[in-house]
C-alpha positions as CSV (number, residue, x, y, z in Angstrom):
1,X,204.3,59.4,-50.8
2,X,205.2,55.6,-50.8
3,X,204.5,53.2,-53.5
4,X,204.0,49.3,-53.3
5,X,203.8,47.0,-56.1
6,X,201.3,45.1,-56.0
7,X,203.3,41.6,-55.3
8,X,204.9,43.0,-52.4
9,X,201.4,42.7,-50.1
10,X,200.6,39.7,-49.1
11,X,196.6,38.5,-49.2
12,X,196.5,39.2,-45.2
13,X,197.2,42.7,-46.3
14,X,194.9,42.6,-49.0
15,X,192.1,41.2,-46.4
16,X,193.1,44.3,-43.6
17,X,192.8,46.4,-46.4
18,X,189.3,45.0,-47.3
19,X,186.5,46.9,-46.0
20,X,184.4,45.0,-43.1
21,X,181.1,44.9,-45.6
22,X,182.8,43.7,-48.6
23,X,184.4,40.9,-45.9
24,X,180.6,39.6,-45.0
25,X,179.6,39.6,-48.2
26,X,182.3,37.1,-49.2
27,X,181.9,35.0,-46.3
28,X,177.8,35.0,-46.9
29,X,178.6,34.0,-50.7
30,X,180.9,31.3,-49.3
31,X,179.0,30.0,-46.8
32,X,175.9,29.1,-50.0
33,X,178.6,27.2,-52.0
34,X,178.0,24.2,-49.5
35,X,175.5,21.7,-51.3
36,X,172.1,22.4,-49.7
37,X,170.4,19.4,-49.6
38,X,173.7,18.0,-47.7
39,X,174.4,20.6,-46.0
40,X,174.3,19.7,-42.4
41,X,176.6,16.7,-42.9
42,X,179.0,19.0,-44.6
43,X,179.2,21.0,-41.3
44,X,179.1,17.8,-39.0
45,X,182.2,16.7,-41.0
46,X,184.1,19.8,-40.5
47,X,182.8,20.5,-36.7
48,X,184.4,16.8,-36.3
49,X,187.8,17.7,-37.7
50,X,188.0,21.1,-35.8
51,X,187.1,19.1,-32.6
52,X,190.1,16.6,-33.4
53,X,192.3,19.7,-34.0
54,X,191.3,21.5,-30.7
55,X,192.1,18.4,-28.7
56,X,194.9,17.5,-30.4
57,X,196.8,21.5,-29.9
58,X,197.2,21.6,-33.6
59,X,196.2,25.3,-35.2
60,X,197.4,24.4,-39.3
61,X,195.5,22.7,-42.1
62,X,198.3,21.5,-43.5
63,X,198.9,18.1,-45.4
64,X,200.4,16.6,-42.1
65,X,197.9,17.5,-39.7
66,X,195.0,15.6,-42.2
67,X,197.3,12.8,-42.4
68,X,197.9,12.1,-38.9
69,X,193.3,12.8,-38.8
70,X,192.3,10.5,-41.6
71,X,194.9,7.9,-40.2
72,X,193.0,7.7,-37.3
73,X,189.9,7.5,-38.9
74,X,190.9,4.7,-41.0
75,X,191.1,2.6,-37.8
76,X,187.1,2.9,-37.2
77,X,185.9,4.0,-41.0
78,X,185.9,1.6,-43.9
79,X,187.1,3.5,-46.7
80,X,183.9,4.6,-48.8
81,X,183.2,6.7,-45.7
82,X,187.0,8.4,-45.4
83,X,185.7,8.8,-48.8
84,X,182.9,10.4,-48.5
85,X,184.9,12.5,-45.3
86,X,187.3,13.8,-47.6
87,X,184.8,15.0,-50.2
88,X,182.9,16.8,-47.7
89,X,186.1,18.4,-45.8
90,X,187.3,19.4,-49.3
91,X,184.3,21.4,-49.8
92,X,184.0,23.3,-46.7
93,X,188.6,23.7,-46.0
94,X,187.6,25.6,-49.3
95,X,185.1,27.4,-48.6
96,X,185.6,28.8,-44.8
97,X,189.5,28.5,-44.8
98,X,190.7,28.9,-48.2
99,X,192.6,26.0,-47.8
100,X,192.7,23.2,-50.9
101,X,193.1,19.3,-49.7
102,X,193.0,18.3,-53.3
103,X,196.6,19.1,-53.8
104,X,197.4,16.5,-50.6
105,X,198.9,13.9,-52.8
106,X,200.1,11.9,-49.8
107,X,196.6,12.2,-48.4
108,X,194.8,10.7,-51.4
109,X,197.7,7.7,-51.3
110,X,196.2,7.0,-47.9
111,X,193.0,7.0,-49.2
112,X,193.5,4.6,-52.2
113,X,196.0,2.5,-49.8
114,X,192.9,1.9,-47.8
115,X,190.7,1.3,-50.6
116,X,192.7,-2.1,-51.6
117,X,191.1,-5.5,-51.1
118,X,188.2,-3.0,-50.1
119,X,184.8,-4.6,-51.5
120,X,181.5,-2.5,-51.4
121,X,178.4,-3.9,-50.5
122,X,175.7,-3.4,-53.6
123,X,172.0,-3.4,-53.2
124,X,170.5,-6.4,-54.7
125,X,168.7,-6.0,-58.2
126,X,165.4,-7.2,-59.2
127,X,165.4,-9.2,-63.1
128,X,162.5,-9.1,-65.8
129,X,161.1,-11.9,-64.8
130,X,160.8,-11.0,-61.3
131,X,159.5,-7.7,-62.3
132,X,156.9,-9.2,-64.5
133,X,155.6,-12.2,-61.7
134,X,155.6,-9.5,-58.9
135,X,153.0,-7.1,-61.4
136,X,151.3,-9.8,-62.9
137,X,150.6,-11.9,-59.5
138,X,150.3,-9.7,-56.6
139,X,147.3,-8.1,-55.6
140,X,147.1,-4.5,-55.6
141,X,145.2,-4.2,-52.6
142,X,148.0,-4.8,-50.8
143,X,150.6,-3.9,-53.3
144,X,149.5,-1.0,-55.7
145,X,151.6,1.5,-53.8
146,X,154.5,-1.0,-54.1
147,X,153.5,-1.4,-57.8
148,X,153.4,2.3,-58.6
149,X,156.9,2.7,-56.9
150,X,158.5,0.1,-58.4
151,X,157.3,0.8,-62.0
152,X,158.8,5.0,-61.7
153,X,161.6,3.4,-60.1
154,X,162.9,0.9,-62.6
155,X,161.1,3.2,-65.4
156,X,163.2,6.6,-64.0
157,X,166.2,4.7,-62.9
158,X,165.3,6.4,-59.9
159,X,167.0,7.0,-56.6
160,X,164.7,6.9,-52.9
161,X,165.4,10.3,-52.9
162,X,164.0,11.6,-56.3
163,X,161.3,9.2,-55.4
164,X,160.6,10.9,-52.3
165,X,160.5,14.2,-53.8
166,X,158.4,13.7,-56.8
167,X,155.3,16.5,-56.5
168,X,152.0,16.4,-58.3
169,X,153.3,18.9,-60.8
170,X,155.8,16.5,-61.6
171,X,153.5,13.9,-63.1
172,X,151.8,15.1,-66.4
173,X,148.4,12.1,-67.4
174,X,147.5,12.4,-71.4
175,X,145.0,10.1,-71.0
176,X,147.0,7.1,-72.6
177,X,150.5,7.4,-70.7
178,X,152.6,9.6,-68.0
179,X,154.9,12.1,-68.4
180,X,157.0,12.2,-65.4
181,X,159.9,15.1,-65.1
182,X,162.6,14.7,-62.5
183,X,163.8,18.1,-62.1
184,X,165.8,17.7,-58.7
185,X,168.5,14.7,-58.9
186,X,171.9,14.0,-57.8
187,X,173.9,15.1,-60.7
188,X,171.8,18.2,-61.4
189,X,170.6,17.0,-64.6
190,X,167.2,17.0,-65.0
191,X,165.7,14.3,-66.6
192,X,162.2,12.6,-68.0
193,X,160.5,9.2,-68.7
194,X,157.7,7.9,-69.8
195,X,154.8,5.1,-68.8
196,X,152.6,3.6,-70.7
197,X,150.5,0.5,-71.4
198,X,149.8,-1.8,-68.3
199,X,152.1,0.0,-66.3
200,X,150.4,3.3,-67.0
201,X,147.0,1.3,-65.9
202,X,148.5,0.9,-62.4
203,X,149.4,3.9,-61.7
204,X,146.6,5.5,-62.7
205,X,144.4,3.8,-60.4
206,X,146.6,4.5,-57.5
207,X,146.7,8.5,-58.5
208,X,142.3,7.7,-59.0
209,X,142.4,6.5,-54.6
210,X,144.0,9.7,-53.8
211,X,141.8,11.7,-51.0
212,X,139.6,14.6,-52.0
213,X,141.3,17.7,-51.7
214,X,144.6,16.5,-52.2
215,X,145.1,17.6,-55.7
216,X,147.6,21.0,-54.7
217,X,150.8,20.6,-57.1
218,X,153.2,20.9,-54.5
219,X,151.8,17.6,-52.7
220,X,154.1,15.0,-52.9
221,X,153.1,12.2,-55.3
222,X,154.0,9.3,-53.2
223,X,150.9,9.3,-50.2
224,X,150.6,6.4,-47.7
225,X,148.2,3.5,-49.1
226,X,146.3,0.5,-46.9
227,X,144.0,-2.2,-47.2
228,X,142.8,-0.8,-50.8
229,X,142.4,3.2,-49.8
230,X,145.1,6.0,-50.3
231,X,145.3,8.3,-46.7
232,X,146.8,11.8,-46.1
233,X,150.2,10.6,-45.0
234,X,153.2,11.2,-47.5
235,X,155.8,8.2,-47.8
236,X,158.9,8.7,-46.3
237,X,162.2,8.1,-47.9
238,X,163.1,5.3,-46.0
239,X,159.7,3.3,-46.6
240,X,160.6,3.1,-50.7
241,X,163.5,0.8,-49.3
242,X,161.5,-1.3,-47.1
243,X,159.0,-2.1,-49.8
244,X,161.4,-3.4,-52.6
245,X,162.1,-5.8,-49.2
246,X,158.4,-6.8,-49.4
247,X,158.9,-7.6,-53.4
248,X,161.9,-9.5,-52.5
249,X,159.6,-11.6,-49.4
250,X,156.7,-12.1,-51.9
251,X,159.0,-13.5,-54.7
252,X,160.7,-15.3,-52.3
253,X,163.8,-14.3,-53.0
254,X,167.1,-15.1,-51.0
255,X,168.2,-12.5,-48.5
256,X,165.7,-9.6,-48.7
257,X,167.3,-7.2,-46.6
258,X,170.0,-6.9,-49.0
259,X,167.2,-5.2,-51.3
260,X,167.8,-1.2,-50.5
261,X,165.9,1.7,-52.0
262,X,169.0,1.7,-54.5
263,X,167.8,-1.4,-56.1
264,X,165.5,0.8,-58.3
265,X,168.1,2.4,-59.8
266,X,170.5,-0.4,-59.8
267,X,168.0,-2.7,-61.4
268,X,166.9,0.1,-64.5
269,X,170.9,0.6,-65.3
270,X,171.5,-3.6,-65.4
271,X,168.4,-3.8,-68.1
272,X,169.5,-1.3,-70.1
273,X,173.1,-2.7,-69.9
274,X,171.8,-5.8,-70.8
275,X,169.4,-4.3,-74.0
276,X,171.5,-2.0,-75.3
277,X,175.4,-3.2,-73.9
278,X,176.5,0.6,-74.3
279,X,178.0,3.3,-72.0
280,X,177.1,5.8,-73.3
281,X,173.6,5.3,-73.9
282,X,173.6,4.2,-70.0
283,X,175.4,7.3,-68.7
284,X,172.4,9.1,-70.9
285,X,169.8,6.7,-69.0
286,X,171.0,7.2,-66.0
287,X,172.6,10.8,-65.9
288,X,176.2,10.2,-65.0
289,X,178.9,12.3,-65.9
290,X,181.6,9.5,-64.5
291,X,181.8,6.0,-67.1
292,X,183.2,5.0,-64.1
293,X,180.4,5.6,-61.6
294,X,178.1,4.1,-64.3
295,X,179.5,1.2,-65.2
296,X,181.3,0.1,-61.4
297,X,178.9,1.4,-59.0
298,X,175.5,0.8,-60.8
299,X,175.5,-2.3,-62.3
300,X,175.1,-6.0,-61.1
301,X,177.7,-8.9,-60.9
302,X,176.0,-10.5,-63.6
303,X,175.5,-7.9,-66.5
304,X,177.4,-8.1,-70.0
305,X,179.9,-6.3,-70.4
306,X,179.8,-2.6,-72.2
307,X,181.4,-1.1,-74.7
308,X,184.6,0.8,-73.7
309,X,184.0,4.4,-73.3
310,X,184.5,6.7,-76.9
311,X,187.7,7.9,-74.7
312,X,190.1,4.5,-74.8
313,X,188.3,3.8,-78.3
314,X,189.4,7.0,-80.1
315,X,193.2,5.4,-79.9
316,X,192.1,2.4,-81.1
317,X,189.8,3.6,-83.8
318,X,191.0,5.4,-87.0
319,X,187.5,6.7,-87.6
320,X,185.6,7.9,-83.8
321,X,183.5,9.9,-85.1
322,X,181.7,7.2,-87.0
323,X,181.5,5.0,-83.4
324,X,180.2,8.4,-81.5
325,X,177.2,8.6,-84.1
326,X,176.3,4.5,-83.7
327,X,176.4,5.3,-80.3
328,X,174.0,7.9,-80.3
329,X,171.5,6.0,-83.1
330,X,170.1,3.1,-80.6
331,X,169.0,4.5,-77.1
332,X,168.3,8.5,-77.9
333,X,166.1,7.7,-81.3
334,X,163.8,5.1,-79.1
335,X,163.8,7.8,-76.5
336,X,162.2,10.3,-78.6
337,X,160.6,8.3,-80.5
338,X,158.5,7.6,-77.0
339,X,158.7,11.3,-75.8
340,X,157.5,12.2,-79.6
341,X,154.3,9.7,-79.2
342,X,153.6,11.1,-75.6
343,X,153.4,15.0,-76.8
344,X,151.3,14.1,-79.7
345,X,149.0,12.2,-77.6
346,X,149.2,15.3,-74.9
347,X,148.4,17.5,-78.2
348,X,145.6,15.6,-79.3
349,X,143.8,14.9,-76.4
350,X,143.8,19.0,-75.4
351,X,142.6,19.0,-78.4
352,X,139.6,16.7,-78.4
353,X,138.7,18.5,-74.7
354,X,138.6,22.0,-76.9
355,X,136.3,20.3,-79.7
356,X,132.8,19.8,-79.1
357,X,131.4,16.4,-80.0
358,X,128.7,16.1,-82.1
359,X,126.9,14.0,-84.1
360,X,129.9,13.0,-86.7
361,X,131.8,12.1,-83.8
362,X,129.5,9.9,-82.8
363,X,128.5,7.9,-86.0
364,X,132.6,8.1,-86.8
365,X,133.1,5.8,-83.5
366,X,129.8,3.8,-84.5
367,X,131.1,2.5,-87.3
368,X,135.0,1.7,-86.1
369,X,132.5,-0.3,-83.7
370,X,131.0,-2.2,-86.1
371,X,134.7,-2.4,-88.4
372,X,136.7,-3.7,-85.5
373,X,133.7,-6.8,-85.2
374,X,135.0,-8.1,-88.9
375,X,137.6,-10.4,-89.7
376,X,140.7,-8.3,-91.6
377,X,139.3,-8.8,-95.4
378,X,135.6,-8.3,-95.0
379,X,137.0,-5.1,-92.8
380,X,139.5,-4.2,-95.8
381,X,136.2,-4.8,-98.3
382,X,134.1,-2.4,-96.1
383,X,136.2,0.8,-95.5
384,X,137.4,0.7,-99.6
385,X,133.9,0.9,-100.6
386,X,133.3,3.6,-97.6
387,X,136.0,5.4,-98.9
388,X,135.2,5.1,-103.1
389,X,131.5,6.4,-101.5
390,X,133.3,9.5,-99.8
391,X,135.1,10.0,-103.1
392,X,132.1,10.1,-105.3
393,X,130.1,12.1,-103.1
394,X,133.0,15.0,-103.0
395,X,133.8,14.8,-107.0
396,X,129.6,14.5,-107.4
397,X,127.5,15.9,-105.0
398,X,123.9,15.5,-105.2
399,X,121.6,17.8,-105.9
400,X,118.5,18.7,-103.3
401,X,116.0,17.7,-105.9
402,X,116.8,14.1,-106.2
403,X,116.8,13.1,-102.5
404,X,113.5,15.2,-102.0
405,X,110.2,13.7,-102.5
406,X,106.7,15.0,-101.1
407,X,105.0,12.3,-99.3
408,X,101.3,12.8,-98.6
409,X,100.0,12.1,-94.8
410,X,97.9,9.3,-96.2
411,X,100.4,7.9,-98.4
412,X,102.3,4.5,-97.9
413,X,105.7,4.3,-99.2
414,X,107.1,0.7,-99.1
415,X,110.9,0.3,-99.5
416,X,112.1,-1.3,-103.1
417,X,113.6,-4.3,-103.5
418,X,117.6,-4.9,-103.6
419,X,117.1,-5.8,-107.6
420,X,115.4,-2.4,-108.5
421,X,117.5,-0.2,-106.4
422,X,120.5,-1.7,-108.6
423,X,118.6,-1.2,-111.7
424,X,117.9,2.4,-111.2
425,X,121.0,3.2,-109.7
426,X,122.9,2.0,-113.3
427,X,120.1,3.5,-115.0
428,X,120.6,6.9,-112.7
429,X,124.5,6.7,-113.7
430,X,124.0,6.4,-117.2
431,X,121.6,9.3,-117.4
432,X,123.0,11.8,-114.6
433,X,125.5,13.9,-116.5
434,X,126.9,15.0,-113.2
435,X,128.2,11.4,-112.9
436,X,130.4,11.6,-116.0
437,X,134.3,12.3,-114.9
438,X,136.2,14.6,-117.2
439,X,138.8,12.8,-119.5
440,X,142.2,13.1,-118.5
């Protein structure tokens, strides 16, 4: 009997060797390791490439072969998209063949070669001020769906697509503000954000014109609204776009159609830059893994600069670890700060809906009625002698007896004047031994 070591076969033995159901497995397994929501372009990449390969009588994947294939795509692509090619033929070579462009260092000095002088075009971004005059000035019954998008946009640092796919479930109302969760994005971290105050009152009055009977969680949030009435139609992905084009036409604004559904996001990442002036807390904001990506891709002309990342600073600093706390101190204890106030309002408003109301309830809000009509001392005067009443009527409590008194049908009791009820009421102290504290 012959023995092999185990180096001596090659993997095309291995794979002979391999039994047939084991084989579909793997190739199953590979197949899912394709990102789904982009799936389809992966395979549109790669059909493309086998195409060129076919026609060309070329049977390799070798680093050759992709540089002869992206050099003749260079002649119609600009280079984001050889880019964006490359990514996706990384992924599938990988996955079907086995075969790993990433290690085609001539390939990726093609790439970068093609990238120089190379200037991206950037979605246009929106400032405060026209934020706050499109809110403030237009009318919602032509805007409010515009509103509403605009506010989870710039409020999420939202992309059209997580736009497009935020669900019912997705947005949690406590009454005073709006949890929203964003559980499907780009980078696969799930994030959340919070609206409140006037921007919570929008939004809630677009979510009140939804039709009966669409009230399913799976629905999507977004639903198509005209003339002041919300129909049955969802928003598509491309329409969030088109209506940061109608901000930019009812601000007036100069070129409109350079206002893309990425001028959400690009517009959230450029305030926070310019609050906070930290990359970190933006990567945080926004979800980045890549400073890069956050601070090249994302943000305007115009911002401030950041920080530079804790990375080049920890050569530069004898003490990082002090920088990396700072760091953390500004954004995240706001941000939970907010998320802290939004679950204790969720908390108390379930609550209240448990609790019956009854007649304390009642007087309770009748008299923060009446205390919010004062002016600030007579309002201090009123609730420290409400609360000195409280106290004595807990250390003290009356006894039945003296606030019982038989009244006879025929009887007429008139009510004393102010100057006896103060007389007997010192009088009533000075006699009542219940009224006497105990001595320290």
């Amino acid at each position: 009997m012959e023995f092999h070591d185990e180096n001596d076969i090659d993997s095309d033995e291995y794979e002979n060797l391999t039994p047939p159901e084991v084989v579909e497995k793997a190739a199953k397994v590979c197949e899912n390791l394709l990102p789904s929501m982009s799936k389809e372009r992966y395979e549109h990449a790669y059909n493309q490439f086998m195409d060129w390969r076919l026609k060309n009588k070329v049977h390799s994947f070798s680093e050759k072969i992709l540089v002869a294939y992206f050099g003749d795509l260079s002649a119609k692509y600009k280079s984001s998209t050889l880019w964006s090619i490359y990514s996706m033929l990384r992924g599938t070579l990988i996955a079907k063949h086995d075969v790993n462009i990433a290690a085609y260092y001539k390939l990726k000095a093609l790439l970068k070669k093609e990238s120089v002088n190379y200037v991206a075009k950037k979605a246009n971004v929106l400032t405060n001020d026209d934020i706050k005059t499109f809110i403030e000035t237009a009318p919602n019954e032509l805007y409010l769906l515009t509103k509403t998008a605009l506010i989870f946009g710039v409020c999420g640092c939202m992309r059209k697509g997580e736009l497009y796919n935020v669900k019912l479930a997705d947005v949690k109302d406590v009454n005073s503000a709006l949890i929203v969760d964003v559980p499907y994005t780009k980078s696969k971290k799930p994030r959340k954000f919070v609206i409140t105050d006037n921007f919570y009152s929008i939004c809630k009055e677009y979510i009140n014109l939804r039709p009966l009977g669409m009230t399913d969680e799976n629905q999507k949030f977004f639903i198509n609204y005209q003339k002041g009435k919300c129909t049955r139609q969802d928003v598509g992905i491309n329409k969030f776009g088109k209506l940061v084009q109608d901000i930019a036409k009812f601000l007036k604004l100069p070129h409109p159609e350079k206002y893309t559904g990425h001028t959400y996001r690009r517009t959230s990442t450029t305030i926070v830059a310019d609050k906070t002036g930290d990359l970190l807390a933006l990567k945080r904001h926004g979800g980045w893994q890549s400073s890069g990506t956050a601070e090249e891709d994302e943000l305007s002309e115009d911002c401030v600069d950041l920080d530079p990342p804790l990375e080049k600073r920890k050569k530069n600093n004898a003490d990082p670890l002090n920088e990396e706390i700072s760091l953390h101190s500004t954004h995240d204890v706001q941000l939970q700060q907010r998320m802290d106030e939004a679950f204790t309002i969720l908390e108390r408003d379930t609550q209240k809906e448990d609790k019956k109301r009854d007649e304390c309830d009642i007087y309770a809000e009748l008299v923060a009625t009446k205390l919010r009509k004062m002016d600030e001392r007579t309002r201090d005067i009123a609730m420290n002698k409400i609360d000195n009443l409280l106290f004595d009527l807990k250390i003290n409590p009356p006894c039945q007896h003296q606030y019982t008194r038989p009244v006879h049908s025929c009887q007429t009791i008139s009510a004393p004047s102010p100057s006896f009820c103060q007389t007997s009421s010192l009088s009533h102290r000075a006699s009542s031994p219940h009224r006497q504290l105990p001595s320290p």
